[in-house]
C-alpha positions, 0 to 999 in steps of 0.5 A: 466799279464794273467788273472788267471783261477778261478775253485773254486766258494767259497774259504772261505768254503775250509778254515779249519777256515770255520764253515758249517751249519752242521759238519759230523760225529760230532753230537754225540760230539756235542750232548756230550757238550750241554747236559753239557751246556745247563742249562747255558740256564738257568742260572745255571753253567754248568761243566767245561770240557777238550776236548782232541783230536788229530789236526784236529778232529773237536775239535775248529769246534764244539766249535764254531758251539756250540757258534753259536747255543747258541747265537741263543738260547739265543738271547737277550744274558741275560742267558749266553754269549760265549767266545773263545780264543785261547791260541796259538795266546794269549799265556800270562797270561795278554794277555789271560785275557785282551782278555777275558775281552775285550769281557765282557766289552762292554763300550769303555772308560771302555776296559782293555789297551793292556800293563800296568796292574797288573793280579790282577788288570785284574782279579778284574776288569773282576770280577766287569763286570761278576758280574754286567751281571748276567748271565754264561759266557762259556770261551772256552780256545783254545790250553790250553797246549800251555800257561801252557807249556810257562807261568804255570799254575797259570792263569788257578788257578785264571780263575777255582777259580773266581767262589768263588768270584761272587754271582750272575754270574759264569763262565765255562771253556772249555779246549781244547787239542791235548796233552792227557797227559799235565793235567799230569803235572797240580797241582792235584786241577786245574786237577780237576777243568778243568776236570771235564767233559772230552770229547774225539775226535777221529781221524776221518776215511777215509769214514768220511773224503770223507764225509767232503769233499764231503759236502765242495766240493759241495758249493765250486767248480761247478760240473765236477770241481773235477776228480773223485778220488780226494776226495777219494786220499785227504781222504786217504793221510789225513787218514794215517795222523791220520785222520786230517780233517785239512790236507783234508782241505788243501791238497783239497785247495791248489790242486784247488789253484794249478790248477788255477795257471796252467790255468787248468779247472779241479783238478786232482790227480796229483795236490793233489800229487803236493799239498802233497809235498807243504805242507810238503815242507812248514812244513820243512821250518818252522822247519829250521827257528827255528833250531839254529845257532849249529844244522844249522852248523851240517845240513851244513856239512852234505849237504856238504859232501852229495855234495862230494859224502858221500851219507852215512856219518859217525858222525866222516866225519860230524864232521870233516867238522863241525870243517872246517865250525866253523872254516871259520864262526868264531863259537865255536866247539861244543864237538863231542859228543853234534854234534851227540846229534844234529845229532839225533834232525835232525833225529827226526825232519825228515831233515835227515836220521840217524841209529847206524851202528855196527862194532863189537867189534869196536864199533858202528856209526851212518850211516846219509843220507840227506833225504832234498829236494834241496829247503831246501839245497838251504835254508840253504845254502843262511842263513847269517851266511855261507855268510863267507863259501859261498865265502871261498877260499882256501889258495894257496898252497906254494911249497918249491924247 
């Protein structure tokens, strides 16, 4: 095996997961959150407080650059302690205080099993061992929306309310959000204790984002490593992404992870375009693996009657080859009017390309393009429930003299 060229001198720092020493265009927010945090310092129980912003604005970056200043400011940890969980990974009531209180509870014989607990056994017992260290804990609630859409919001209840239970210890919550609507739906008394405080993160612009680049770029790779426009290329694509720091992050990685595979010895723009289409390839993959077994079906006899040269097919075509699939594959037929329901998901999920065609007084269809790279059609068509379609034959025709 040839010996792959490395151009990138530090990978970690191109991680989106990676916290800089210094986070541009964010120290306005920073400064926002420790002002409200900072009689934590001493003792005192700051607000609780709901950040809101959209994926990539630095919201989980400043949270725990935060966390690593406040422990640098409290360094014997007896005024206040940091907590960070994030609610997409742990998504359960039990798994969310488990992890909480696994951070707390120092003593290993004394750790909270991973199954078997009541919550108000959890709850009780987190109480004794925040009581007990007589400081503020700042529990930073990554993702929140996620277990409220999942579990309710019954957790976050018991976490805003166990202030009323301690003397001597309290805690804060940060809330942390891209869905500036979800507090929407939250009971108007957990509404008002998560938000407090509301900080909002803005979508970052695209100078901002050859700034993070920029700063990323210099510990990462050598000088000369990276053509000159390929900062600004990833900052402009990330920009018409709602300026999602993230998506800088990855396109500028996976283009020098690209690159070193090809054996080049520098990231060009056609590596960045070449990132792009991974990326988005990847995103679409993982939109197919959670379609079901109906939706897969639709997208089937719309690749079919795309490979008979339908490149513009009406719903009636689609489901007349979706009846012929759920025929061979022994599945039930769906009503034609739930397969257009369907049809118009895949139109919002971007696997295909829909729109209402009028005829008139004849009425009205919908006109579908499949819009799919190959790599997704061959995905689809190697799924396991159309091993019986692959390998159909048809029937030979008897003729009668």
């Amino acid at each position: 095996m040839a010996k792959r060229n490395q151009i990138v001198k530090n990978k970690k720092i191109l991680q989106s997961s990676y916290i800089p020493d210094n986070l541009p265009h964010r120290k306005d927010k920073i400064d926002e959150v420790v002002e409200i945090l900072a009689p934590a310092l001493n003792k005192d129980k700051p607000s609780n407080i709901l950040i809101i912003g959209k994926t990539g604005t630095g919201k989980t970056a400043v949270m725990n650059y935060i966390g690593k200043e406040l422990k640098k400011a409290d360094e014997e940890g007896v005024n206040c302690s940091f907590i960070y969980v994030n609610c997409e990974v742990v998504d359960t009531p039990y798994g969310i205080l488990y992890n909480i209180s696994n951070q707390i509870i120092t003593d290993i014989s004394k750790k909270i099993p991973f199954t078997g607990w009541s919550l108000d056994k959890i709850l009780n017992e987190m109480s004794v061992y925040i009581e007990k260290e007589d400081k503020i804990f700042i529990i930073v609630l990554d993702e929140i929306d996620r277990s409220i859409q999942k579990n309710g919001e019954d957790i976050f209840y018991y976490l805003t309310s166990i202030n009323e239970v301690l003397q001597k210890s309290k805690i804060s919550i940060i809330g942390i959000t891209n869905n500036a609507k979800f507090t929407e739906f939250l009971n108007p008394k957990i509404r008002s204790r998560l938000g407090e405080e509301k900080i909002i993160f803005p979508p970052y612009k695209v100078d901002q984002l050859k700034d993070i680049l920029s700063e990323r770029a210099e510990f990462a790779f050598d000088k000369g490593v990276l053509e000159d426009d390929v900062i600004p290329y990833c900052a402009a694509l990330s920009a018409q992404e709602m300026g999602d720091a993230r998506r800088a992050l990855d396109l500028l990685r996976i283009s020098a992870d690209i690159a070193e595979r090809n054996g080049d010895n520098k990231v060009t723009c056609a590596h960045v375009r070449s990132a792009k289409n991974k990326i988005e390839l990847d995103a679409v993959s993982e939109v197919i693996k959670t379609l079901t077994v109906q939706s897969k079906t639709v997208l089937m006899s719309i690749i079919l009657n795309s490979e008979e040269n339908l490149d513009h097919m009406t719903t009636g075509e689609v489901y007349t080859k979706y009846k012929f699939i759920c025929e061979v594959i022994g599945q039930s037929v769906l009503s034609q009017r739930r397969v257009a329901s369907l049809i118009s998901e895949l139109d919002m999920l971007g696997i295909i390309h829909a729109r209402v065609k009028s005829f008139g007084k004849l009425g009205r269809t919908k006109e579908i393009e499949l819009n799919t790279p190959k790599e997704i059609v061959n995905m689809i068509k190697s799924d396991d429930i159309f091993i019986d379609l692959i390998n159909y034959k048809p029937p030979k025709q008897t003729t009668i003299f």
